[in-house]
C-alpha positions as CSV (number, residue, x, y, z in Angstrom):
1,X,0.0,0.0,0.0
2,X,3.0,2.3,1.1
3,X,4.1,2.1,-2.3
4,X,0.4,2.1,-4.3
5,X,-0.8,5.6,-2.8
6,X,2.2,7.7,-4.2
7,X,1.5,6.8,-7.7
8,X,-2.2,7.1,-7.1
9,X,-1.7,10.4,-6.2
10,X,0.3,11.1,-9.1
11,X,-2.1,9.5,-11.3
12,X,-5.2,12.0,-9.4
13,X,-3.1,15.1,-10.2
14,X,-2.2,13.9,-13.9
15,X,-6.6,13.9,-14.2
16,X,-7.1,17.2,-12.1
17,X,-4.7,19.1,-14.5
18,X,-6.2,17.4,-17.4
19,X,-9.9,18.5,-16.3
20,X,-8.4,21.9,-15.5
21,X,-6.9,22.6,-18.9
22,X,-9.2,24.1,-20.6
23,X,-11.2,26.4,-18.4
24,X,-8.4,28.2,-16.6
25,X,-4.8,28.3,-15.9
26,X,-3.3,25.1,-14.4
27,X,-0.8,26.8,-12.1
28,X,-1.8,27.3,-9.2
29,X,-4.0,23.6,-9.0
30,X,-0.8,22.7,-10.1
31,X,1.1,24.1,-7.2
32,X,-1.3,23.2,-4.9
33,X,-1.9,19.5,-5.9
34,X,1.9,19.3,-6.1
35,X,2.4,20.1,-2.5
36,X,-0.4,18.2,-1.9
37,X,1.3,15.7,-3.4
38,X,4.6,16.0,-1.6
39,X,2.7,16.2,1.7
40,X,1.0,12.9,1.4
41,X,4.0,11.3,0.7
42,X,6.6,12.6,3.5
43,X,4.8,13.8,5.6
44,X,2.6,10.3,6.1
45,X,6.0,8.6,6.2
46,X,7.0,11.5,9.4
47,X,3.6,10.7,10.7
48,X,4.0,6.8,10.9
49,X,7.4,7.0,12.5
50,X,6.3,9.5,15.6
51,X,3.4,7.3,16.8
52,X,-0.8,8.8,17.1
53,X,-0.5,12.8,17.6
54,X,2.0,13.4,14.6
55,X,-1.0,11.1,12.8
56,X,-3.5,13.3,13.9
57,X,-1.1,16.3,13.0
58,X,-0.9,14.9,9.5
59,X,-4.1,14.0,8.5
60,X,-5.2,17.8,9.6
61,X,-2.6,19.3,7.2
62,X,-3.9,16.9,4.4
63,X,-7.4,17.6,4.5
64,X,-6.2,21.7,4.6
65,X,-4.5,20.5,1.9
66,X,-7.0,18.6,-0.3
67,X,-9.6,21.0,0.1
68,X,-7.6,23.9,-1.1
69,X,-6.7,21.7,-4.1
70,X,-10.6,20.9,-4.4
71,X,-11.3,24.7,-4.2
72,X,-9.3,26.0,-7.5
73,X,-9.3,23.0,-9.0
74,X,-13.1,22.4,-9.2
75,X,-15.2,19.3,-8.4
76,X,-14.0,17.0,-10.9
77,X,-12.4,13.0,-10.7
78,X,-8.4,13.9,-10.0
79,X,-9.7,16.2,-6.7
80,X,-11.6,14.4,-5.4
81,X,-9.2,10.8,-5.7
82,X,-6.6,13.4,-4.3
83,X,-9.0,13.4,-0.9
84,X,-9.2,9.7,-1.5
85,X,-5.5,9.1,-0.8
86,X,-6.6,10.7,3.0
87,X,-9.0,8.3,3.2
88,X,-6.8,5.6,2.7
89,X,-3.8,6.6,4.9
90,X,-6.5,7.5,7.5
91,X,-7.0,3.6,8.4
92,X,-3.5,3.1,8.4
93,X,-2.3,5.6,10.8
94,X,-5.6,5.6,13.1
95,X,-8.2,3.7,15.1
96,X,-10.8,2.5,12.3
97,X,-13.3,4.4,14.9
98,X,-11.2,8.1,14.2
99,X,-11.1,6.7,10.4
100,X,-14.4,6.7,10.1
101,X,-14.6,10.6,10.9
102,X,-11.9,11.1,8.8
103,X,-14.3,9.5,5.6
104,X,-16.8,11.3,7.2
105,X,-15.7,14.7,6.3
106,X,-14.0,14.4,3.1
107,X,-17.9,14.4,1.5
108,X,-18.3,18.0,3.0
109,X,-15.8,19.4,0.6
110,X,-19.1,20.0,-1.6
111,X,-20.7,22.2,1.1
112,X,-21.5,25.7,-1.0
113,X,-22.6,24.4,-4.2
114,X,-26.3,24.8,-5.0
115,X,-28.3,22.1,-3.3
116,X,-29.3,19.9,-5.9
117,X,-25.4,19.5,-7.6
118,X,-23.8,19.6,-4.3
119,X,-26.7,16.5,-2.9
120,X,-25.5,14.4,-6.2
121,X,-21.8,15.3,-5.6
122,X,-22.0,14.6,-1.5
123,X,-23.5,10.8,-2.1
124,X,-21.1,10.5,-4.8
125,X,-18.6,11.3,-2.7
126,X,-19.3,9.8,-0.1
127,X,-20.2,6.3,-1.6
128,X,-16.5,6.2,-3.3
129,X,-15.1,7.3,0.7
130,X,-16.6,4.1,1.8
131,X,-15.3,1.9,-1.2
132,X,-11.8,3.1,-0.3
133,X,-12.4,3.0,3.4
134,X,-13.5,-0.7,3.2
135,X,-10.7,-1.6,0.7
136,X,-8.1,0.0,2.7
137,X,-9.8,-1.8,5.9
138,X,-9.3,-5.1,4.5
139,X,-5.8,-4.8,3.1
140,X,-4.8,-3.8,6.5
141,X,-6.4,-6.5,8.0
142,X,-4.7,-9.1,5.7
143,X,-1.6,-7.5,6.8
144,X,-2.2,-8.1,9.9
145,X,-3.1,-11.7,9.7
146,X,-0.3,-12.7,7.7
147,X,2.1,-11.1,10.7
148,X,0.1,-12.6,13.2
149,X,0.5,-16.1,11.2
150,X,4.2,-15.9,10.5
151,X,4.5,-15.2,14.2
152,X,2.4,-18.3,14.7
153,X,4.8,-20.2,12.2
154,X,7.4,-19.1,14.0
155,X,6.2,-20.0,17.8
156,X,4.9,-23.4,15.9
157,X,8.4,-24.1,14.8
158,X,9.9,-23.3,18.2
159,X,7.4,-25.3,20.1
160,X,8.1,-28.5,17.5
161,X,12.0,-27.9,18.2
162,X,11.2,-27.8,21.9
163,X,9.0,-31.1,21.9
164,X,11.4,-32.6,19.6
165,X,14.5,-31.9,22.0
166,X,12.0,-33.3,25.2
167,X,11.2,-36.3,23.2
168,X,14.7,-36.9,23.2
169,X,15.6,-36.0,26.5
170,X,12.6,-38.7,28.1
171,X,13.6,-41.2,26.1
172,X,17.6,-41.1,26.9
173,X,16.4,-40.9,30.6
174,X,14.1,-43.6,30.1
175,X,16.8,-45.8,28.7
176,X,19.3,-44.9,31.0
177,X,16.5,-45.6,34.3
178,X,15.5,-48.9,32.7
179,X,19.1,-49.5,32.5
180,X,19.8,-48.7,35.8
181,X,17.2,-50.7,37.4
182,X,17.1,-53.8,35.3
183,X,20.8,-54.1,35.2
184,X,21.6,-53.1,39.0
185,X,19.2,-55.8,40.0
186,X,21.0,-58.4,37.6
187,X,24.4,-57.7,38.7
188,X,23.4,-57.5,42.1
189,X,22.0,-61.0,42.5
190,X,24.9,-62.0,40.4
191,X,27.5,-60.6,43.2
192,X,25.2,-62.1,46.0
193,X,25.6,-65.6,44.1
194,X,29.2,-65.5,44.0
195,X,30.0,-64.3,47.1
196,X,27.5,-67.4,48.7
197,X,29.3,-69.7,46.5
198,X,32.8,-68.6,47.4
199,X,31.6,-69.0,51.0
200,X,30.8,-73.0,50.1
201,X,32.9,-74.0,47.6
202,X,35.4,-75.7,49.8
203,X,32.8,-77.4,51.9
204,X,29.9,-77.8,49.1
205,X,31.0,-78.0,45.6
206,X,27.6,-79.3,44.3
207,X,25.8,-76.3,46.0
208,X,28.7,-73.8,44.9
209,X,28.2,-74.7,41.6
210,X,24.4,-74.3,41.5
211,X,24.7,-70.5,42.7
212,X,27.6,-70.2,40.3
213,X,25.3,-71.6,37.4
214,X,22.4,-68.8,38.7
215,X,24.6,-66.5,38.7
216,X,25.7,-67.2,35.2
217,X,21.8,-66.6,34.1
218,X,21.4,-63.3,35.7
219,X,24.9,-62.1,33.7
220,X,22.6,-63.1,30.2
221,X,19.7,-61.3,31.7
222,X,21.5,-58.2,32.8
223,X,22.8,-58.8,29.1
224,X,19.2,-59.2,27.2
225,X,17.8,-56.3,29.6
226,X,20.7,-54.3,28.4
227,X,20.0,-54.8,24.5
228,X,16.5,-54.1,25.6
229,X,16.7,-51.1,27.3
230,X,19.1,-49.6,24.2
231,X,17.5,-50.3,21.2
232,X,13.7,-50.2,22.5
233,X,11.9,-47.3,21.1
234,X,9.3,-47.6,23.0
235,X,8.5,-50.5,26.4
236,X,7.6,-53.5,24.9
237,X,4.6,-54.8,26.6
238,X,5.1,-57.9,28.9
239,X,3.8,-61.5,28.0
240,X,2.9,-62.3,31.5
241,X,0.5,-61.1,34.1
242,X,2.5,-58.5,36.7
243,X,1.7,-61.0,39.6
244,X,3.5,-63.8,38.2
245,X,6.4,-61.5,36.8
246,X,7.0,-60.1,40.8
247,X,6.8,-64.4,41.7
248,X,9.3,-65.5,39.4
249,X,11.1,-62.2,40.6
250,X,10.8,-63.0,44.3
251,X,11.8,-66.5,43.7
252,X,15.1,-65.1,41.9
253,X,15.7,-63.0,45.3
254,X,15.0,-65.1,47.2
255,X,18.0,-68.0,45.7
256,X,20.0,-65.3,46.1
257,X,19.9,-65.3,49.9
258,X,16.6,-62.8,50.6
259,X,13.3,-64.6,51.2
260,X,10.7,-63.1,49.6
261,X,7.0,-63.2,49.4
262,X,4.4,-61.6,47.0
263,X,1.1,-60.9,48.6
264,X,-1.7,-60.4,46.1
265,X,-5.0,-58.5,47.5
266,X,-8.1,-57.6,45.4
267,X,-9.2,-58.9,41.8
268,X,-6.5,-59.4,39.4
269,X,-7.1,-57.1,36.2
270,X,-5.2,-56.1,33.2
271,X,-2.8,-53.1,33.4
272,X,-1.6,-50.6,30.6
273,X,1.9,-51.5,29.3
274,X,3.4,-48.5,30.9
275,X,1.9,-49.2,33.9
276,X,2.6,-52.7,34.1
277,X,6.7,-52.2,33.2
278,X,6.7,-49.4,36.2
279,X,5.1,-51.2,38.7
280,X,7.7,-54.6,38.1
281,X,10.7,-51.9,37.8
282,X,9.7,-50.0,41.2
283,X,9.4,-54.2,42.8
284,X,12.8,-54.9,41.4
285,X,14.4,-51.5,42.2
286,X,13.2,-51.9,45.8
287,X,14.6,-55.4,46.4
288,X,17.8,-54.1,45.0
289,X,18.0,-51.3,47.5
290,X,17.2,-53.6,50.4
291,X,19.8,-56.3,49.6
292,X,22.2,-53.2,49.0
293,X,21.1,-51.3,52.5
294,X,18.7,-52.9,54.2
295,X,20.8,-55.6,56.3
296,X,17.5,-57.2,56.5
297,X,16.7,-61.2,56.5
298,X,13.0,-61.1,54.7
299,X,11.4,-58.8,52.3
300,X,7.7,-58.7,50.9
301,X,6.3,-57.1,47.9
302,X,2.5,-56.5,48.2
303,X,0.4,-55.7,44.8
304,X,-3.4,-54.3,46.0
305,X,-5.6,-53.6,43.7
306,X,-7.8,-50.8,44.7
307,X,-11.5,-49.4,42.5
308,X,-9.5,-46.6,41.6
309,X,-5.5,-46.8,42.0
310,X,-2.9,-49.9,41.7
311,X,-0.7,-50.0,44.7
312,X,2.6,-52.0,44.9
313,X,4.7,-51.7,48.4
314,X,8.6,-53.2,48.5
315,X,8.7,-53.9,52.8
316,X,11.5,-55.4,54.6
317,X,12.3,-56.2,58.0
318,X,15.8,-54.2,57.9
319,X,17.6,-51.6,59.9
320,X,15.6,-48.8,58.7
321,X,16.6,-45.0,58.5
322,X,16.5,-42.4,61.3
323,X,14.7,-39.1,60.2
324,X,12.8,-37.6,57.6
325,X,13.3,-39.6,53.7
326,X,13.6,-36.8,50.9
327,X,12.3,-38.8,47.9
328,X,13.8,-36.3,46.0
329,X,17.8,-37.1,46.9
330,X,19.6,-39.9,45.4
331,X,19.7,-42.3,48.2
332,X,18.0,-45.5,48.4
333,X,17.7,-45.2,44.3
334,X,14.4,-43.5,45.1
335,X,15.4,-41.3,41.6
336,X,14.3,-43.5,39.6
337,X,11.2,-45.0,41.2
338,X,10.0,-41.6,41.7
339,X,10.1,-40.6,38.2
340,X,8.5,-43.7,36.9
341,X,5.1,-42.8,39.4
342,X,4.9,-39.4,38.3
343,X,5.4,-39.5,34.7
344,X,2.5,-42.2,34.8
345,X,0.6,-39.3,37.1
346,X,1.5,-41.8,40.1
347,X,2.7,-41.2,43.6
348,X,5.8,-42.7,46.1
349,X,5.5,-42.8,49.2
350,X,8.7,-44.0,51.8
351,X,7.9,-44.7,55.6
352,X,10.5,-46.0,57.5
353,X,11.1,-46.4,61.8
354,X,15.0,-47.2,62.8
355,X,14.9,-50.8,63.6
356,X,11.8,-52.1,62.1
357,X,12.5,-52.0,58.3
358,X,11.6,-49.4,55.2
359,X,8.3,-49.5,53.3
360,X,8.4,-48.2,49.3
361,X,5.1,-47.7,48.2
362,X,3.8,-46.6,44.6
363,X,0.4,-46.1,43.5
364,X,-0.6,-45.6,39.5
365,X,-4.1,-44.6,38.4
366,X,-5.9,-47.9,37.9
């Protein structure tokens, strides 16, 4: 538009000059429209740089202006697209509520002329105001929604880099908790095994060589659960219902020198993959923790489910911790569990008394 009005303006005066030609000298139309002219181009550039008053200022001086022109020059088609061009930059610069006055005056250039001329020339006027009042209305408005929509664009492509970088950032944390839990548990069963087999190898060779042969398992399990954990996109959902999964897990803790029981309360029912996969890491997590810090001699995993929640509990009958537990720090692995309940909109909750053991507790949304 910024570059439309000038030669608009240029084109108006060409017509005024024409129409004045041969009724009367052109010079001073001609010096008038010129200024006119020069006006609406610098001074509308002045006026868009210095904010609303020099706006105000402008379109004042313009309207002088184009009625002056409209005086000598005579009610003809360049004059009155000259008062036009006002009309146009009107919208631009102002409230489309202070344009509307603008458009509203131009039509009153007429006032003077006898009554039934100056009627016809007032609705004419008028009517081609509102044409270039709406025309310039919508132009500015696509403006505006095509900077409103590149900033969109823009925000869009920021907010797709941004989910893009947190995609990654879950999934290496993912990996690297799954590898964490299932491979801590593995190795630590493995060095439970030896060291019980190194205790009874002079004495019991048979024996030492079963615990040697279990521990020989867990080193391919910690190695599948590695592969797993690596090349996984996403956690593949498991074959077998969670209550047998944390029996055949007990029973593994248990050869390694913790007894172990699973205590099942409420109606079995089908969890979500997600849900299912957190639930076994917390129970396997937990049982690592104990054999690491508990120095207890029994440990019991409860699963409950509840109407509305799944709750699974890691207890033991261990030393316990004296004071408040932050299960935000690092220690008892509680990192890990932690995040697993809450990206699954979860809960943890550690109680512990010196003496009598620690309870880990989780519960998911059933």
């Amino acid at each position: 538009m910024n570059r439309a009005l000038p030669m608009l303006a240029v084109a108006a005066l060409f017509v005024m000059l024409l129409e004045t030609a041969p009724h009367e000298s052109v010079v001073l139309p001609g010096v008038l429209g010129t200024v006119y002219m020069a006006w609406s181009e610098l001074g509308y550039r002045w006026a868009q740089r210095h904010g609303r008053p020099a706006a105000v200022g402008y379109l004042l001086v313009a309207l002088a202006l184009g009625f002056a022109v409209f005086d000598v020059a005579g009610a003809g088609v360049g004059s009155t697209l000259l008062l036009l061009v006002v009309v146009v930059q009107a919208v631009v610069l102002l409230p489309l509520g202070w344009a509307v006055g603008v458009a509203l005056l131009v039509p009153f250039v007429h006032v003077g002329m006898p009554m039934a001329d100056g009627l016809r020339q007032v609705v004419a006027t008028a009517l081609a105001c509102a044409f270039a009042f709406v025309l310039a209305a919508l132009h500015l408005r696509e403006q505006q929604a095509r900077s409103e929509l590149a900033v969109a664009n823009a925000r869009l492509h920021e907010l797709g880099a941004q989910t893009e970088e947190l995609a990654t950032m879950r999934e290496r944390t993912r990996v690297a908790r799954d590898i964490h839990d299932g491979l801590g548990h593995h190795l630590t069963v493995v060095g439970m095994q030896v060291q019980a087999a190194r205790a009874v190898l002079a004495s019991d060779p048979d024996k030492a060589d079963r615990l040697l042969g279990q521990a020989e398992e867990q080193a391919r399990q910690a190695l599948r659960s590695v592969r797993e954990s690596v090349t996984a996109l996403r956690e593949p959902r498991p074959a077998e219902p969670l209550p047998q999964q944390l029996r055949t897990l007990a029973a593994e803790v248990a050869a390694a020198g913790l007894p172990t029981e699973v205590d099942v309360e409420g109606e079995e029912r089908r969890l979500e993959g997600d849900a299912q996969v957190a639930l076994y890491r917390v129970a396997q997590e937990g049982l690592t923790n104990v054999r690491k810090h508990a120095n207890a001699h029994a440990a019991t995993i409860r699963l409950s489910y509840l109407p509305d929640v799944v709750r699974l509990e890691v207890r033991d009958d261990g030393r316990g911790v004296d004071g408040a537990i932050d299960r935000r720090s690092g220690g008892f692995g509680l990192i890990g569990i932690r995040e697993r309940a809450e990206r699954l909109g979860g809960s943890l909750t550690v109680e512990s008394t010196p003496g009598t053991g620690l309870a880990v507790r989780v519960e998911l949304p059933a």
